[in-house]
N, C-alpha and C positions, 0 to 999 in steps of 0.2 A: 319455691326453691329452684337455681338454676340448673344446669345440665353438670354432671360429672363430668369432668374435665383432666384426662392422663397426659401427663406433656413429657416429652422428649427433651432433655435439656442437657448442657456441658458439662461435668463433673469432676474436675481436674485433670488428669490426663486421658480420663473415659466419657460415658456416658451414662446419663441417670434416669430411672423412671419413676417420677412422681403422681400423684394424685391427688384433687383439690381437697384443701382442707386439712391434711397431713406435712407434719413438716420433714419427718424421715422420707428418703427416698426408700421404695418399696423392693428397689436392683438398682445395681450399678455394673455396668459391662463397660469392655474394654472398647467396643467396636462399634463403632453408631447403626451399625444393620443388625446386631443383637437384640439392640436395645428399642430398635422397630418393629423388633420381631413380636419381642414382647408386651411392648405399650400397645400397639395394632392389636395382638390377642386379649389384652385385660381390655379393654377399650372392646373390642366386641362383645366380648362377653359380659361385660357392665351396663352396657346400653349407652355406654359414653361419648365423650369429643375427645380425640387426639390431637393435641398442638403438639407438633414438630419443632422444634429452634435449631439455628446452624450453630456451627462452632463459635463465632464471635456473642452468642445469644440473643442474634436477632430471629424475629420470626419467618419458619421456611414454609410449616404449611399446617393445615386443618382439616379436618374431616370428623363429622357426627355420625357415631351408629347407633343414633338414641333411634327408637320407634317412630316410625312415621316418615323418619328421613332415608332418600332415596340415596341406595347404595349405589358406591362409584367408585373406581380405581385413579388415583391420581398419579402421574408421573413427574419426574421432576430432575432436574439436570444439580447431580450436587459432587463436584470436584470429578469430573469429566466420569462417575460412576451413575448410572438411572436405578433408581430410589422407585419401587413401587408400594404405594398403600394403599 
């Protein structure tokens, strides 16, 4: 069985927070650093991966908090605002 996998994705005028396997989004916020806030917390607390996508849906970034992998802060330059996961 692969890793749980919570992704960060475009949602119409907002943002969504999904998880693999499930077709309903689980939230949907207005503001893409909500919707970080909250994918980053289920995503720890599940043991899971967070994939990030930007607003056109492509991929911005990733990060595993399954067991055994080495926690790390990512930075990342997204529409001149810094994005910490």
């Amino acid at each position: 069985m692969g890793e749980e996998v919570v992704r960060v994705v475009p949602y119409g005028e907002g943002w969504a927070i999904t998880v693999s396997g499930q077709e309903e989004p689980l939230d949907v916020t207005r503001r893409k650093r909500a919707a970080l806030d909250l994918g980053n917390a289920l995503a720890r607390d599940r043991g899971a991966r967070i994939v990030v996508h930007r607003r056109d849906g492509t991929f911005q970034l990733s990060h595993s908090y399954a067991a055994g992998s080495h926690y790390s802060r990512y930075w990342i330059n997204h529409s001149s605002e810094q994005l910490r996961i």
